[in-house]
C-alpha positions as a Markdown table, in Angstrom:
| # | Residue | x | y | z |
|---|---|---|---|---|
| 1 | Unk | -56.7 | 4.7 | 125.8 |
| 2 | Unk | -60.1 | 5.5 | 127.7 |
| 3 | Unk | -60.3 | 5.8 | 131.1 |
| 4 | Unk | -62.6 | 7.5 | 133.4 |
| 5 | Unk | -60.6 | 9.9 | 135.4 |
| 6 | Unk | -63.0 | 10.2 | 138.1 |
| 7 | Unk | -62.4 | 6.7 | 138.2 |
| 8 | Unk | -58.6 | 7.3 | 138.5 |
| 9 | Unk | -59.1 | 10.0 | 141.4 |
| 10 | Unk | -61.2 | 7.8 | 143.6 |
| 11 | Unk | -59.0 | 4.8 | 142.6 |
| 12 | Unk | -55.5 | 6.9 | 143.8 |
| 13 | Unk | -57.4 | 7.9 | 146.7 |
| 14 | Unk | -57.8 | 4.5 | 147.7 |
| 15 | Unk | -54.5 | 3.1 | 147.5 |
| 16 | Unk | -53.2 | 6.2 | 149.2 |
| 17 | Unk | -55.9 | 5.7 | 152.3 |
| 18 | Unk | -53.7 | 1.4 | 152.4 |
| 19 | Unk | -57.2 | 0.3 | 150.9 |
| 20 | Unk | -56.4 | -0.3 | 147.1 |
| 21 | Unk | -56.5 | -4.4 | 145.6 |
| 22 | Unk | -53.8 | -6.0 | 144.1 |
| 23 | Unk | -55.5 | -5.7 | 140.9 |
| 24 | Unk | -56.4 | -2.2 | 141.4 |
| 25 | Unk | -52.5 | -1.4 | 142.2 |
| 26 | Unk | -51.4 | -3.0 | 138.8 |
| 27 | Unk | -54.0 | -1.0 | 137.2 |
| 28 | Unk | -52.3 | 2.7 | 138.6 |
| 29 | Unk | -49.0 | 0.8 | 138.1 |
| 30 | Unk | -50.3 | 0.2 | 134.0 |
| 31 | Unk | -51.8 | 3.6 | 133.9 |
| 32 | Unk | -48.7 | 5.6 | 135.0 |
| 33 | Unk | -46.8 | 3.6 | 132.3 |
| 34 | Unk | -49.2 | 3.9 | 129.8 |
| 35 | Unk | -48.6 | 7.7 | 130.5 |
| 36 | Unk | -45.3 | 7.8 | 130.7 |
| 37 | Unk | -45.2 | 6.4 | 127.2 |
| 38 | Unk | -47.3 | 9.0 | 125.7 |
| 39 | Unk | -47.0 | 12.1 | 127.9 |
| 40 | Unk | -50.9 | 12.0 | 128.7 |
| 41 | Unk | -50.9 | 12.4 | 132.6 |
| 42 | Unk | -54.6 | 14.2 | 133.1 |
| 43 | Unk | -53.7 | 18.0 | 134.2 |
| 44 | Unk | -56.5 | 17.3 | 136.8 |
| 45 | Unk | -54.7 | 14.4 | 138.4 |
| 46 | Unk | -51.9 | 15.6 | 140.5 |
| 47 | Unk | -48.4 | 14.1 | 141.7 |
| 48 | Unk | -48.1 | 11.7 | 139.2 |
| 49 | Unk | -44.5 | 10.6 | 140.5 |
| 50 | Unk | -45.5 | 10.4 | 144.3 |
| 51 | Unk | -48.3 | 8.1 | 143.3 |
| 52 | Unk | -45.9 | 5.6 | 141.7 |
| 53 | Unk | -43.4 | 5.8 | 144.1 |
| 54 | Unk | -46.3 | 4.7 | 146.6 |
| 55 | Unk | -47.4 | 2.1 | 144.4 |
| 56 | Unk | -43.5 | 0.3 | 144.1 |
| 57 | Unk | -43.2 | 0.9 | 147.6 |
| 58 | Unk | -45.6 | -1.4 | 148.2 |
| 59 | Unk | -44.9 | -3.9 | 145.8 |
| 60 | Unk | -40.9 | -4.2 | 146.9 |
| 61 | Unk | -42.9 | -4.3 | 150.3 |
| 62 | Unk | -45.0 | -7.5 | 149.3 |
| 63 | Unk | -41.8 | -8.9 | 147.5 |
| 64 | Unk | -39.9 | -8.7 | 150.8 |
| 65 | Unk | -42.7 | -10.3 | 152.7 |
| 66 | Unk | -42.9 | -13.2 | 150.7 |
| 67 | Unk | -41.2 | -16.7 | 151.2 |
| 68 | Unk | -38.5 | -17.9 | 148.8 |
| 69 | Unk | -40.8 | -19.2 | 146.0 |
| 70 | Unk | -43.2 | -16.6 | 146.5 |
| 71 | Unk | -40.7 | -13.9 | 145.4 |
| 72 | Unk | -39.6 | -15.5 | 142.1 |
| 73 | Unk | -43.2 | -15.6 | 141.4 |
| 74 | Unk | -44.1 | -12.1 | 142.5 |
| 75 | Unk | -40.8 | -10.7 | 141.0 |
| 76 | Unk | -41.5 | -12.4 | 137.9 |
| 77 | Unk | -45.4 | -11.2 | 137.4 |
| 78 | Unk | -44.2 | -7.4 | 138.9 |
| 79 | Unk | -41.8 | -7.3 | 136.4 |
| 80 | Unk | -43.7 | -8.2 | 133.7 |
| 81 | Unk | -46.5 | -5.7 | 134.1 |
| 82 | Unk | -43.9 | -2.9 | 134.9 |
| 83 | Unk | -42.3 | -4.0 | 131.8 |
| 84 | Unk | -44.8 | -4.4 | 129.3 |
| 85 | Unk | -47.7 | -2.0 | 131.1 |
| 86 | Unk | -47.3 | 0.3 | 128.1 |
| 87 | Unk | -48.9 | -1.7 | 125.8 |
| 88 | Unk | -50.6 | -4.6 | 127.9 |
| 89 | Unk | -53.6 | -2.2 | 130.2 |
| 90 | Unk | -55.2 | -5.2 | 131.7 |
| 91 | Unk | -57.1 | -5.8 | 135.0 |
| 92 | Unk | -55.7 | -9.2 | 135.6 |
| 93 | Unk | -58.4 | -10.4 | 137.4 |
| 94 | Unk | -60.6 | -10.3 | 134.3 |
| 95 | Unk | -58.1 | -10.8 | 131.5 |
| 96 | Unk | -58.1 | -8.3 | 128.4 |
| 97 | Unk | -56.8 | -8.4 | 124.8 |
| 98 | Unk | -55.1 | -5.5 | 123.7 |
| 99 | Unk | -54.6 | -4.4 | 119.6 |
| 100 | Unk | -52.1 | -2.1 | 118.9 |
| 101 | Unk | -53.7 | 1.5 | 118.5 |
| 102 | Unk | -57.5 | 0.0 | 119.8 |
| 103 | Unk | -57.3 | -0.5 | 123.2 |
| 104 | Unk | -60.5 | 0.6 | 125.3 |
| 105 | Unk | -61.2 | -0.5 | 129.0 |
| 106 | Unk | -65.3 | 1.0 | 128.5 |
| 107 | Unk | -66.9 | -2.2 | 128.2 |
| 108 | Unk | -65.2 | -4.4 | 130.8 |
| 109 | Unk | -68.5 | -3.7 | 133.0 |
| 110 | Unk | -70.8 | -4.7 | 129.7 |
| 111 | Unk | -72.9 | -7.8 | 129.6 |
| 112 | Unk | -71.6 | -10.1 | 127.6 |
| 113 | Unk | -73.5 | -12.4 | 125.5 |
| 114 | Unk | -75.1 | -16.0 | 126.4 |
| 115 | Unk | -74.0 | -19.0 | 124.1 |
| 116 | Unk | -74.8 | -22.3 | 124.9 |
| 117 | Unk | -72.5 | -24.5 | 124.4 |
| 118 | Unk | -70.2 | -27.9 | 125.3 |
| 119 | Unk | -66.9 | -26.1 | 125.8 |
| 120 | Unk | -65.5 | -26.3 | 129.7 |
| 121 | Unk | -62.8 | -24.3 | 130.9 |
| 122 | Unk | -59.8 | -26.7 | 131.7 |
| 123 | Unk | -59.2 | -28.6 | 134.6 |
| 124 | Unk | -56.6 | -31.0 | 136.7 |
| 125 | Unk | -57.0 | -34.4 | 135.1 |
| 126 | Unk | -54.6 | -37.0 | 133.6 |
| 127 | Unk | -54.3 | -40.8 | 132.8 |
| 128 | Unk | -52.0 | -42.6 | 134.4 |
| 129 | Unk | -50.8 | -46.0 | 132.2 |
| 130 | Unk | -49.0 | -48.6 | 134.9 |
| 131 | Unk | -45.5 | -50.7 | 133.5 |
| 132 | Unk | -48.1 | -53.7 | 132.8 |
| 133 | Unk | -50.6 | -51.1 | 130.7 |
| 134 | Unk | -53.1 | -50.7 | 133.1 |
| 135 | Unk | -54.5 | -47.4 | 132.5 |
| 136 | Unk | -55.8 | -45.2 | 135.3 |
| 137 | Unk | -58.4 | -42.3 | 135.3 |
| 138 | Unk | -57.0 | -39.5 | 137.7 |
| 139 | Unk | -59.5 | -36.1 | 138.2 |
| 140 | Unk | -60.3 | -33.9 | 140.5 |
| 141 | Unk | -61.6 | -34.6 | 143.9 |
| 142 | Unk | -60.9 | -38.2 | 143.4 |
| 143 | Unk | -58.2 | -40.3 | 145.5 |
| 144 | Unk | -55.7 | -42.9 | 143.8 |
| 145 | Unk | -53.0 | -44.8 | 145.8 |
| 146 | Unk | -50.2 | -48.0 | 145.1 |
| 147 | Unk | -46.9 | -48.8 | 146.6 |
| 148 | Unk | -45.4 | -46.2 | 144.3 |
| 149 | Unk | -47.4 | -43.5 | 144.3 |
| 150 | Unk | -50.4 | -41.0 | 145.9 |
| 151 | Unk | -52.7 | -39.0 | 144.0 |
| 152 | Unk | -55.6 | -36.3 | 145.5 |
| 153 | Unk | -57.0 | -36.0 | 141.9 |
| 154 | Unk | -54.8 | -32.5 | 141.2 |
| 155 | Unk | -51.2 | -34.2 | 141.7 |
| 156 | Unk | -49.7 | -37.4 | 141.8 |
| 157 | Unk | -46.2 | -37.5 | 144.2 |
| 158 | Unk | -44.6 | -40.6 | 143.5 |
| 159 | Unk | -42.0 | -42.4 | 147.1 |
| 160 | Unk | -38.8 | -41.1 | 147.4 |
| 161 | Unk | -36.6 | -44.1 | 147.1 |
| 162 | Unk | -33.6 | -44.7 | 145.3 |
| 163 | Unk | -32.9 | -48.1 | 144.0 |
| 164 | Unk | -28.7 | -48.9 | 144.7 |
| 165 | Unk | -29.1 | -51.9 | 142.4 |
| 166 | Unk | -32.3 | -52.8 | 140.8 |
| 167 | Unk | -33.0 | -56.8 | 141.2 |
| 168 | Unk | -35.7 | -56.5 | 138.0 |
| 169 | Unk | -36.2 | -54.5 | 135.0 |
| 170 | Unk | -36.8 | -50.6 | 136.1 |
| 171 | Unk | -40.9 | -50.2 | 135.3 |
| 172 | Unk | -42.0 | -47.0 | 133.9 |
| 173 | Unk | -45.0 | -44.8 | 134.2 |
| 174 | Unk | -47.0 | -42.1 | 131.4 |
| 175 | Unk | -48.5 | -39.6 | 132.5 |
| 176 | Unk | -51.0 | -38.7 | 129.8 |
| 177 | Unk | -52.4 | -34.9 | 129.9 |
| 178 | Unk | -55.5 | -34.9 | 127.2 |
| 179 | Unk | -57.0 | -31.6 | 126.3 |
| 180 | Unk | -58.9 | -29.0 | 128.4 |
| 181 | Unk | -56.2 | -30.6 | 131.2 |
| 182 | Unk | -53.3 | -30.2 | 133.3 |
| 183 | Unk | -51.1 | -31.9 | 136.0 |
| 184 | Unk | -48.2 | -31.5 | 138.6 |
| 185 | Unk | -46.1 | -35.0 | 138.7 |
| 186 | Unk | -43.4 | -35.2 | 141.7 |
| 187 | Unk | -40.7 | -38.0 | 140.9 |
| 188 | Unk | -38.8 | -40.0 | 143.2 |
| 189 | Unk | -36.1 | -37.8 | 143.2 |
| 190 | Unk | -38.2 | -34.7 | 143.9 |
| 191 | Unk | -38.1 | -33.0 | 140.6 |
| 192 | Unk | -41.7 | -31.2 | 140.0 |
| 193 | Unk | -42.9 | -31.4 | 136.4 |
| 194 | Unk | -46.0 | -29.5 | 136.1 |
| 195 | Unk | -47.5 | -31.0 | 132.7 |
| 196 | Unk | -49.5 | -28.4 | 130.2 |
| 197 | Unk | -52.5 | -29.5 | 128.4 |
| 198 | Unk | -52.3 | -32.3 | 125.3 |
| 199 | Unk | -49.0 | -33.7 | 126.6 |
| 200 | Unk | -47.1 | -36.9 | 127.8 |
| 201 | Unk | -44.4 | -38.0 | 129.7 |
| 202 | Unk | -42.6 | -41.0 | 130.6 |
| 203 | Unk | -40.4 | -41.5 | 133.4 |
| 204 | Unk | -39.2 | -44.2 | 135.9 |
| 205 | Unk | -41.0 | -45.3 | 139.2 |
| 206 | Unk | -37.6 | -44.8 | 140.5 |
| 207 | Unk | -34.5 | -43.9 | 139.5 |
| 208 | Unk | -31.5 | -45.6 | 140.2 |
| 209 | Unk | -28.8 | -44.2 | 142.8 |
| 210 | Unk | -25.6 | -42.9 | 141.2 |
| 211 | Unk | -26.7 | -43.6 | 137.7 |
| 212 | Unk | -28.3 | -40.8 | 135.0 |
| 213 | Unk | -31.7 | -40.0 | 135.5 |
| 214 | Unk | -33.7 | -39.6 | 132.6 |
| 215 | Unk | -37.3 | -39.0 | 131.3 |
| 216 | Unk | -38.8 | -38.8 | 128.0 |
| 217 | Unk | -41.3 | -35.9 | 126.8 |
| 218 | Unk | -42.8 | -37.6 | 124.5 |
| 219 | Unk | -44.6 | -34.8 | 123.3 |
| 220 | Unk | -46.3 | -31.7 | 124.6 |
| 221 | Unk | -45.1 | -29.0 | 126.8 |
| 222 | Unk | -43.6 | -29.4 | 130.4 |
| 223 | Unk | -41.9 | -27.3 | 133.1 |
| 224 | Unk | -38.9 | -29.0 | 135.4 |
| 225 | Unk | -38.1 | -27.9 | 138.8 |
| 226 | Unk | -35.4 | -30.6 | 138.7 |
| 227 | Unk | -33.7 | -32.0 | 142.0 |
| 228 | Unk | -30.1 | -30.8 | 142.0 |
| 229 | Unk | -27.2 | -33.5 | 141.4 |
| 230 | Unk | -25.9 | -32.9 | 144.6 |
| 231 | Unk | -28.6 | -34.7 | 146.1 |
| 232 | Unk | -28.2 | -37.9 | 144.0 |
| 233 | Unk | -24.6 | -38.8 | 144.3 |
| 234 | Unk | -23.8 | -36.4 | 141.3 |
| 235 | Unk | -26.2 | -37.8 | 139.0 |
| 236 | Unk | -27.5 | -35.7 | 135.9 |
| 237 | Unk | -30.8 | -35.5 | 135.0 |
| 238 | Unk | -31.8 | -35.8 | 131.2 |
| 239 | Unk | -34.7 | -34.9 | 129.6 |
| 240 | Unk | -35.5 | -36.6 | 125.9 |
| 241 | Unk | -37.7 | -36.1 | 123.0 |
| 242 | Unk | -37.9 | -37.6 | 119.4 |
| 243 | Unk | -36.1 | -34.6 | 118.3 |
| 244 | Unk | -33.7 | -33.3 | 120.9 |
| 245 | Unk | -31.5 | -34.0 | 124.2 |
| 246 | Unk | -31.1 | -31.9 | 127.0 |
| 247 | Unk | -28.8 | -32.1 | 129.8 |
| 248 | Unk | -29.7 | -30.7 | 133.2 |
| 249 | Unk | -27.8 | -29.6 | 137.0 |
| 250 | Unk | -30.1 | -28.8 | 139.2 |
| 251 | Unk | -32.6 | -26.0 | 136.9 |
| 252 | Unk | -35.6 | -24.6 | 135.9 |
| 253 | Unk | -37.0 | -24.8 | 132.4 |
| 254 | Unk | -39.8 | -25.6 | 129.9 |
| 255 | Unk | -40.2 | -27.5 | 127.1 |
| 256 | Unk | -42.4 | -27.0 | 124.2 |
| 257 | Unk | -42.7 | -29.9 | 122.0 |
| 258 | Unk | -46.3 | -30.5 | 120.7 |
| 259 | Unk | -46.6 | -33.3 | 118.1 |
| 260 | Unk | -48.3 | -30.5 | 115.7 |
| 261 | Unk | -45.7 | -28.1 | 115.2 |
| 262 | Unk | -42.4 | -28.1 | 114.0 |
| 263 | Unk | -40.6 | -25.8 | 116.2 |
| 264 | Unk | -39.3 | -27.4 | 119.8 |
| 265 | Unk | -39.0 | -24.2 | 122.5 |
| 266 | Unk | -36.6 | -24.8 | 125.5 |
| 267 | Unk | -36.7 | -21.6 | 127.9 |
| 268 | Unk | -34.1 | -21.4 | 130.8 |
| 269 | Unk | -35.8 | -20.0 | 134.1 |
| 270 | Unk | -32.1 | -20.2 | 136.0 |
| 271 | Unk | -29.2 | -23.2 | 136.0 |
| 272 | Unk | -28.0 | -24.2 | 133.4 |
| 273 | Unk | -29.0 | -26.9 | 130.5 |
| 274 | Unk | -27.2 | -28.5 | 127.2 |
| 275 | Unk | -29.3 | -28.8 | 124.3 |
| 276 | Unk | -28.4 | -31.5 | 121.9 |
| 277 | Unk | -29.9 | -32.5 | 118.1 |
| 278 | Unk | -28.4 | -33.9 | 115.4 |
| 279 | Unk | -24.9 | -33.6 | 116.5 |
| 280 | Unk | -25.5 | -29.7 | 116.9 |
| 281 | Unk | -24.9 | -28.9 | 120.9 |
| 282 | Unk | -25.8 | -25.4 | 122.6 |
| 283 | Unk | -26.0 | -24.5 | 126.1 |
| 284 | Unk | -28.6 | -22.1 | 127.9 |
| 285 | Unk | -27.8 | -19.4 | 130.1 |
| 286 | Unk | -31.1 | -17.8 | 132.2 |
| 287 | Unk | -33.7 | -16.1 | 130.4 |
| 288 | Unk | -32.5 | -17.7 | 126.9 |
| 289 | Unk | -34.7 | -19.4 | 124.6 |
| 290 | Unk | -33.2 | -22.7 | 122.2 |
| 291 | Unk | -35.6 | -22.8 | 119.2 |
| 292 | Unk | -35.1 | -25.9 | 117.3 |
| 293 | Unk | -36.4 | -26.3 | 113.8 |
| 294 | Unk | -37.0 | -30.2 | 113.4 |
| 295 | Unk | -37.6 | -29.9 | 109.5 |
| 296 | Unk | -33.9 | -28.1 | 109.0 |
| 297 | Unk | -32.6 | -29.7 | 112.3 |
| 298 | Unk | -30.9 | -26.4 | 113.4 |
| 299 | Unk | -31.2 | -24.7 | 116.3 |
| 300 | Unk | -31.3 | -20.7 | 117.4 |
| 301 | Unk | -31.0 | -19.5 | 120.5 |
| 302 | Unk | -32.9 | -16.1 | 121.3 |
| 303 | Unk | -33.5 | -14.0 | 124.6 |
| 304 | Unk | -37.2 | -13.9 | 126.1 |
| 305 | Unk | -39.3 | -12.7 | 128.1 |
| 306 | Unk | -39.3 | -15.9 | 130.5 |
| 307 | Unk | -42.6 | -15.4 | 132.3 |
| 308 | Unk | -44.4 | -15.4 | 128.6 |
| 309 | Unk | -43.3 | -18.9 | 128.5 |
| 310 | Unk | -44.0 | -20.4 | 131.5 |
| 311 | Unk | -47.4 | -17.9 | 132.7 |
| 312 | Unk | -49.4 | -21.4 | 131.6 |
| 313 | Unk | -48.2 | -22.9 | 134.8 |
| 314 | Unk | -49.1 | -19.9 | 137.0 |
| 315 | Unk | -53.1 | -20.1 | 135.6 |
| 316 | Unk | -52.2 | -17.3 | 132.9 |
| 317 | Unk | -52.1 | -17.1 | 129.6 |
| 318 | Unk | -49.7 | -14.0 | 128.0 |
| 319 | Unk | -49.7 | -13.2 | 124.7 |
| 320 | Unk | -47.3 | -10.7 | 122.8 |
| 321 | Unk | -48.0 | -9.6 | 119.5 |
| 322 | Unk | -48.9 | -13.3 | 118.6 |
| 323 | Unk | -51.0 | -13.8 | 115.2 |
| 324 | Unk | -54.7 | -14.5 | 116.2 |
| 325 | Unk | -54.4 | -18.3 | 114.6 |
| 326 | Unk | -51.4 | -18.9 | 117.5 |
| 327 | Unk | -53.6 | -17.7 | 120.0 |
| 328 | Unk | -56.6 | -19.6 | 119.3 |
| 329 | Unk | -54.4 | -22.9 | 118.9 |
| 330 | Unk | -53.2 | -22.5 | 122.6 |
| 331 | Unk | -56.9 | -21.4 | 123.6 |
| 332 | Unk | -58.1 | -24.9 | 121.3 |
| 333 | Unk | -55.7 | -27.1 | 124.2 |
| 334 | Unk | -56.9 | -25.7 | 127.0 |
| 335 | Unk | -60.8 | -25.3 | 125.9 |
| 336 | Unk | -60.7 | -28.5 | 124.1 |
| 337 | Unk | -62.2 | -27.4 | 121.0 |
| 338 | Unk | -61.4 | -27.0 | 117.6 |
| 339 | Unk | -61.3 | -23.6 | 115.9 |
| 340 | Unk | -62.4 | -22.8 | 112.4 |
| 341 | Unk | -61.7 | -19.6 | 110.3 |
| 342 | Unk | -63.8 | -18.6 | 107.7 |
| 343 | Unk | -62.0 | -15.6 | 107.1 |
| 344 | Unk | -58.2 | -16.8 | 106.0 |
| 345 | Unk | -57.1 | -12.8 | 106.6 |
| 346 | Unk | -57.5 | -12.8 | 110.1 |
| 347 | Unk | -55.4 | -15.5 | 111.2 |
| 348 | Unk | -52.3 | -13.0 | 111.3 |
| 349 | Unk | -53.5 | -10.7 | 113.0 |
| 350 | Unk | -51.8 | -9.6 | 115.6 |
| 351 | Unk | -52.8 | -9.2 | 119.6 |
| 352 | Unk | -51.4 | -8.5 | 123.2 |
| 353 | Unk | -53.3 | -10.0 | 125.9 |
| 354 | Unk | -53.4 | -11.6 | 129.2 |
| 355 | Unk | -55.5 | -14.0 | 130.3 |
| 356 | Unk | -56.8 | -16.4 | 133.5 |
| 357 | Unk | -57.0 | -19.6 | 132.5 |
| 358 | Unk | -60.7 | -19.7 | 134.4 |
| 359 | Unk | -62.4 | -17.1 | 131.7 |
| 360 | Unk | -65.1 | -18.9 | 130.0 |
| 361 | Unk | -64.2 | -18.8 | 126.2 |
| 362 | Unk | -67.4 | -16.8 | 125.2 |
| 363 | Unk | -65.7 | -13.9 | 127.4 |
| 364 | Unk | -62.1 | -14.0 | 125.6 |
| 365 | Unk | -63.9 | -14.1 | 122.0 |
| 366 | Unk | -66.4 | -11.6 | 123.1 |
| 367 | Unk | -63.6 | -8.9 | 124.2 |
| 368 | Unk | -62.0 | -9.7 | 120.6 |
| 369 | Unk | -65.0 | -9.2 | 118.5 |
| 370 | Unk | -64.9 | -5.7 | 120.0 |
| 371 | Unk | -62.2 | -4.6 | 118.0 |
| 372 | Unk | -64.0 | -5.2 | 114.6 |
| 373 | Unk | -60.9 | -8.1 | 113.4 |
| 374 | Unk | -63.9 | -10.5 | 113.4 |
| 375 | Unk | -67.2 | -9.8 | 112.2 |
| 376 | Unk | -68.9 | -13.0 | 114.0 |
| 377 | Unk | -68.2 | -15.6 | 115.8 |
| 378 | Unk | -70.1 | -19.2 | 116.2 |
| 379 | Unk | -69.6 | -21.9 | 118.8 |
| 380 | Unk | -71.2 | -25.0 | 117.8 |
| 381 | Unk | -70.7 | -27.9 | 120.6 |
| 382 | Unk | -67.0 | -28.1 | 120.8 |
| 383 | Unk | -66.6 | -26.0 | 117.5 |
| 384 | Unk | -65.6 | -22.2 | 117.5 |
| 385 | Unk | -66.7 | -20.5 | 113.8 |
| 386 | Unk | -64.6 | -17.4 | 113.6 |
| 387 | Unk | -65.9 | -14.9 | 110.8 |
């Protein structure tokens, strides 16, 4: 690692005189790790213990401070860095790739180069198809109301009311997510679903009172703050797919599920959920991972590392020693483009990385082409070349 430790002096100094960034605290908080890990504290830079004891007073300190949500999301993205600092030196506020045994922070300050080209960075934006198949456009900065529901272009929150015996036929809604898009969706019962690029979901303009509530992922990926039972009269809440059944109390989760691959990913945040598939049942405890494999229709269950898996929804994208080809088929959803190797060989491999979802994509390819895995890379309208 290369790091400028007049840089380092000027940067302690700064946090110790209360004036350091958020950004600049990870960074000491990365460093020290980073140093820790290889017993390369510069000689010239003194109290090396005091300094992170300072720095995780203050974090605790801004954990403490925080309201209830606010600390599950601080505690989560603290503990990640402190966790994973070692091998992941980033400046979060510009986003950095990391390859095992290459890592160099020199040219974060370089220029990087100019391509002109048709790829946007992602935004909020949806289409919303009515129970009689009306479709509806929802963006950014534009308004969309009807007796169910309100949108402001970023969300749509749909009225709480519980039917106690439905007269007609229950209608249903999709919410459609396309590429390069994203969407939070507020049911009548007051689950949050925040939607992830390329995905759909149908659920009910209301649900009935006492009865099961249930919604269909139809495909994509999607994470449930679900209402908790006690709310409804006891009701459960089910989420479906083609492939699996899961059963829900009141819990946090995502779901992976993207028509393209054959794996189905269901991470547990906290609660508890029942995964069922082809008569094979398994239930989640926190911070465990169900990996169902639809071609052999069994299912494994693994502990992760849940803010990996659900860092989409916080504007971040976190990447672990993924194969390159992975990497650019999450970037290709959000960017919407499509992304062509010409060299087969460097599809596997491997990278750590974190990024904002804001970067333009000439950035994140620029900062890989800097480790010599590609030669050369092309963007042609919505088209990346990688050489």
């Amino acid at each position: 690692m290369h790091i400028d430790k007049e840089y380092l002096i000027k940067l302690i100094d700064k946090f110790q005189e209360g004036k350091a960034s958020d950004d600049e605290i990870r960074l000491l908080v990365n460093f020290y790790k980073y140093c820790q890990k290889t017993n390369d504290w510069p000689a010239e830079i003194p109290n090396k213990d005091l300094v992170l004891k300072g720095v995780l007073s203050k974090v605790e300190k801004g954990i403490s401070s925080s309201n209830k949500n606010d600390v599950k999301t601080k505690y989560l993205q603290f503990s990640r860095i402190l966790k994973y600092a070692a091998i992941i030196v980033i400046l979060i506020g510009l986003g950095y790739f990391y390859k095992q045994g290459s890592f160099s922070n020199e040219s974060i300050n370089e220029t990087q180069e100019i391509v002109d080209h048709n790829i946007k960075t992602g935004t909020d934006k949806a289409t919303l198809t009515l129970g009689d198949g009306t479709e509806i456009v929802l963006e950014k900065n534009q308004n969309y109301s009807d007796k169910n529901a309100t949108s402001d272009g970023e969300k749509i929150i749909y009225n709480a009311a519980p039917l106690k015996k439905p007269k007609v036929k229950i209608a249903y809604h999709y919410l459609t997510i396309p590429r390069g898009g994203q969407y939070y969706l507020k049911l009548s019962d007051g689950t949050g679903v925040w939607l992830n690029s390329e995905s759909q979901l149908k659920y009910p303009i209301h649900f009935v009172e006492g009865e099961t509530r249930r919604v269909e992922l139809v495909y994509g990926e999607a994470y449930f703050d679900v209402s908790p039972s006690s709310k409804h009269k006891g009701a459960n809440f089910k989420v479906y797919n083609s492939a699996q059944e899961i059963d829900v109390l009141g819990t946090e989760f995502n779901v992976k599920a993207y028509k393209d691959e054959t794996h189905i990913y269901t991470t547990l945040v906290e609660g508890k959920v029942a995964i069922s598939a082809n008569k094979e049942n398994q239930t989640l405890a926190p911070n465990q991972q169900s990996d169902l494999n639809i071609e052999t229709n069994s299912i494994n269950i693994t502990v992760v590392d849940v803010y990996n898996e659900i860092s989409w929804k916080e504007g971040l994208f976190i990447f672990e020693e993924k194969p390159l080809k992975n990497i650019m088929k999450v970037l290709s959803r959000w960017y919407d483009m499509d992304v062509i190797f010409i060299n087969k060989a460097i599809e596997k491999e491997e990278f750590n990385g974190l990024l904002r979802k804001d970067q333009k994509i000439e950035d994140i390819l620029s900062n890989i082409k800097k480790f010599g895995t590609i030669k050369n890379y092309r963007i042609n309208d919505k088209k990346v070349i990688i050489e």
